[in-house]
matplotlib code that plots the C-alpha trace (Angstrom):
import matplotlib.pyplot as plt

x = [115.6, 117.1, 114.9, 116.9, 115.9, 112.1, 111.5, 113.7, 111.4, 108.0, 109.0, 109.9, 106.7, 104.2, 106.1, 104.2, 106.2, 103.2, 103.1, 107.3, 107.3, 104.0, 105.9, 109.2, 107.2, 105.9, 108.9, 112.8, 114.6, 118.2, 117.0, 115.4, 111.5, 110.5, 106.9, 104.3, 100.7, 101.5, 98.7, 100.4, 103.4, 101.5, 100.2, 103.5, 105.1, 101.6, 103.3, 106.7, 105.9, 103.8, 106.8, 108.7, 111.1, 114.2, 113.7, 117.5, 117.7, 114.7, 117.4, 116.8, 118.2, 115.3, 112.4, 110.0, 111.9, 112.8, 108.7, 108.2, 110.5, 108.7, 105.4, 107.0, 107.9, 104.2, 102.8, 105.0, 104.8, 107.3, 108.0, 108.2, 111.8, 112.3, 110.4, 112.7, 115.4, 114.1, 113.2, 117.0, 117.8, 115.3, 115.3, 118.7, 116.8, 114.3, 115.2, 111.6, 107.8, 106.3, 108.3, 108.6, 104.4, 103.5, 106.0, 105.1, 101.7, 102.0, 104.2, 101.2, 101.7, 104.7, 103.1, 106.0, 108.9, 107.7, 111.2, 113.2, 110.6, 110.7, 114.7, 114.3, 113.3, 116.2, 118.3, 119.8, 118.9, 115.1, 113.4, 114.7, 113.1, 109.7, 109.5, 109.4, 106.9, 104.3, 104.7, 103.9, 100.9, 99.6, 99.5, 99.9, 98.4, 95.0, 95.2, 98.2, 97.5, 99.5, 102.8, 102.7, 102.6, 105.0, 107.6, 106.9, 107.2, 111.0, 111.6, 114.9, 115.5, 114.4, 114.2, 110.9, 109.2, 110.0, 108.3, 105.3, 105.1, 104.7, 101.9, 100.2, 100.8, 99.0, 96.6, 95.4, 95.2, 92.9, 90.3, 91.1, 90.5, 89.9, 89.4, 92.8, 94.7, 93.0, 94.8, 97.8, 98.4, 98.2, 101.6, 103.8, 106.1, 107.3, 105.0, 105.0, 104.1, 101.4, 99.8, 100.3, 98.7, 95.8, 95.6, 95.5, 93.0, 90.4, 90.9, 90.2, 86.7, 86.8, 86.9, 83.3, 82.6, 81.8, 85.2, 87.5, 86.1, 87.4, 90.7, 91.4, 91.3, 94.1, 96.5, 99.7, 99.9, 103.2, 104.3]
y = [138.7, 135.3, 133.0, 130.1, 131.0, 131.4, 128.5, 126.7, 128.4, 127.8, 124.4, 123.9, 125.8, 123.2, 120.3, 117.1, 114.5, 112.2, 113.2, 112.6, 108.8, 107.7, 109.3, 107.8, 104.2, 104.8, 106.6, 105.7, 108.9, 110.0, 113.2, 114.2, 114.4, 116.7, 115.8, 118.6, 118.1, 119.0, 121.5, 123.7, 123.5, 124.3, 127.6, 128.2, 128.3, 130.5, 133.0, 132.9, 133.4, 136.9, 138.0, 136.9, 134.3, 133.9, 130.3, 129.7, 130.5, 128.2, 125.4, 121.4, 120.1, 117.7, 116.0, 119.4, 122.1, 119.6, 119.2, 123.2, 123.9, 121.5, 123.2, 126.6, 125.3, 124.1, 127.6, 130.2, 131.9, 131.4, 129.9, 126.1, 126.2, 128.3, 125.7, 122.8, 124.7, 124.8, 121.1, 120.2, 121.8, 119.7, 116.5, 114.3, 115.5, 112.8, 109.5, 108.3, 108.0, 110.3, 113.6, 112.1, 111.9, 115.3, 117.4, 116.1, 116.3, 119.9, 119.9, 121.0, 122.7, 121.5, 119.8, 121.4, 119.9, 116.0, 115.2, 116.1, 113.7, 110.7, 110.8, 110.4, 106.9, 105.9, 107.1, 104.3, 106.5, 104.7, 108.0, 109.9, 107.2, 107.2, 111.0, 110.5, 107.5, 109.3, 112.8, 111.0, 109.3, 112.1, 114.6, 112.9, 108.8, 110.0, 111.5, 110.0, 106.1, 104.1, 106.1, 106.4, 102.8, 102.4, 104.3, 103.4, 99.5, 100.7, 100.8, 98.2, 99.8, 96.7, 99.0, 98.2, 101.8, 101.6, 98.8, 100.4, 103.0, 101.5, 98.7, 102.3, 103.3, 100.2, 100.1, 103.9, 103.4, 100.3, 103.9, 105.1, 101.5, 98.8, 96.2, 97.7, 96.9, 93.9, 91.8, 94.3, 93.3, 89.4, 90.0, 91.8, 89.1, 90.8, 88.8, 91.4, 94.2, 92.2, 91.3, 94.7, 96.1, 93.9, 94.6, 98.2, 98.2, 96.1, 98.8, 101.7, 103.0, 103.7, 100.2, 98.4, 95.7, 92.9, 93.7, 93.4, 89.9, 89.3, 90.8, 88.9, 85.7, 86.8, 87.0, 84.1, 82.7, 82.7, 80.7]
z = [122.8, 123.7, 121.8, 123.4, 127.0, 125.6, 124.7, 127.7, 130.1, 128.1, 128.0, 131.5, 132.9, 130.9, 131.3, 132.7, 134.4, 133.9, 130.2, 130.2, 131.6, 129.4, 126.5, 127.0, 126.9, 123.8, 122.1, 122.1, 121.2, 122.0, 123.2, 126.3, 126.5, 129.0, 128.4, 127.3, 125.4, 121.7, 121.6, 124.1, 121.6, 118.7, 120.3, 121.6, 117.8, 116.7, 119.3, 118.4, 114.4, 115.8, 116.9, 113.9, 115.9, 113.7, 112.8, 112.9, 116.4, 117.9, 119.8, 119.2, 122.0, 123.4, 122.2, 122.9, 121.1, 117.5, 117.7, 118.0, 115.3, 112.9, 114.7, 113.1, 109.7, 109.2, 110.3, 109.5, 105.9, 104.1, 100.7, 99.8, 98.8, 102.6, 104.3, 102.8, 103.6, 107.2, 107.7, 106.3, 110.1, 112.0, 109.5, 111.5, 115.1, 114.2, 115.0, 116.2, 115.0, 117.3, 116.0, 112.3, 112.4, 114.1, 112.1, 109.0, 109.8, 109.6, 106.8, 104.1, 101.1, 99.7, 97.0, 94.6, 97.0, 96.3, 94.8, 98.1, 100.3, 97.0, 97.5, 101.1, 100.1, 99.5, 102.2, 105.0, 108.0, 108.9, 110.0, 106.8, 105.0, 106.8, 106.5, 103.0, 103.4, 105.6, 103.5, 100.5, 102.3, 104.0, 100.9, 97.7, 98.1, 97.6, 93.8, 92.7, 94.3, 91.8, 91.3, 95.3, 95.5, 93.1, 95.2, 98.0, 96.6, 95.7, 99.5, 100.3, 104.1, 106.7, 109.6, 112.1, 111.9, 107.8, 107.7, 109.8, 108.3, 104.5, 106.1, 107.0, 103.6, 102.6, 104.8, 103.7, 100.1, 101.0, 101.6, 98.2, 96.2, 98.1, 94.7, 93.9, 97.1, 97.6, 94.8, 95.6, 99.2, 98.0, 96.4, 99.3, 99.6, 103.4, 105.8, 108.4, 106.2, 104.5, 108.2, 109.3, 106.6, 106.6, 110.6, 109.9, 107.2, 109.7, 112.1, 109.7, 109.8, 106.5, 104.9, 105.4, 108.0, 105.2, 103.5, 106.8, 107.2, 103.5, 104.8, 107.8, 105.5, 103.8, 106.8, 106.3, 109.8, 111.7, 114.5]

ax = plt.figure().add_subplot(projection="3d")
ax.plot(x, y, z, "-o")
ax.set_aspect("equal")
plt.show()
């Protein structure tokens, strides 16, 4: 079976040029985005683990296919230590937020992996470092708040989407302990990080209405 020419073809059939030019808007990659709904390529890598797709075969050449191989990695059974192993083939394809967020999304159970995703911390590629950022947020910020905080505070990479994703970082744990965060986000010396942190927890259903008005008040205006 050519796995390659499966997935080309898939690809091509539920592409949405409509889907492609909003995308491209939103997301600046190097590869091509063909433009598909992400729910079509998670059903897509269900299939392909049924007929136990070699995961070394499935090609990342645009935006579609690196999102279906991360889609696999997060379904397929398979060890921890094999799943790492996979993600090592798919981790330099991502070089923006939208296929950093949706593969890690999917990237649960590796609880026993958190060292590989700390030391992405303190890599100089931005999206190596946000992987480890949002992994860490997404699976470990709610019962281990303070040491997650404490990493993620080790951050020195001054890239834009680093920088977002640590003010979503913030703005999360606000859920967890607000009193906490509260004095915490007081001392973030970054300005932007401290604003988009505080913007972020405002628009979080999860803090109450009577402590976003607190938060807003804490803002440092720019010009």
């Amino acid at each position: 079976m050519n796995i390659k020419q499966l997935v080309e073809d898939y690809i091509e059939k539920i592409k949405d040029p409509k889907i492609a030019e909003f995308s491209k808007s939103l997301i600046d990659t190097r590869y091509e985005i063909k433009g598909t709904k992400t729910r079509l390529i998670d059903d897509f890598a269900k299939s392909l683990i049924r007929i136990n797709v070699d995961f070394y075969e499935l090609p990342l050449d645009n935006y579609e296919e690196i999102l279906l191989a991360g889609c696999v990695i997060g379904k397929i059974k398979a060890s921890p230590e094999e799943k790492i192993k996979m993600f090592k083939r798919v981790l330099p394809c991502i070089d923006n937020w939208g296929t950093c967020d949706t593969i890690v999304s999917r990237l649960k159970g590796l609880e026993s992996q958190r060292k590989f995703f700390e030391d992405l911390l303190k890599e100089e590629n931005p999206f190596y470092v946000r992987v480890g950022i949002v992994w860490l947020m997404k699976y470990q910020l709610k019962n281990d708040l303070y040491n997650v905080l404490a990493l993620i505070k080790t951050v020195k990479n001054d890239h834009f989407y680093v920088k977002m994703a640590i003010a979503w970082c913030y703005a999360e744990a606000f859920a967890y302990d607000y009193k906490y965060m509260y004095d915490f986000i007081q001392k973030e010396s970054d300005v932007f990080i401290r604003n988009k942190t505080l913007q972020k927890a405002c628009e979080s259903f999860r803090v109450k209405k009577e402590d976003k008005q607190a938060l807003k008040m804490l803002r440092v205006k720019t010009r």
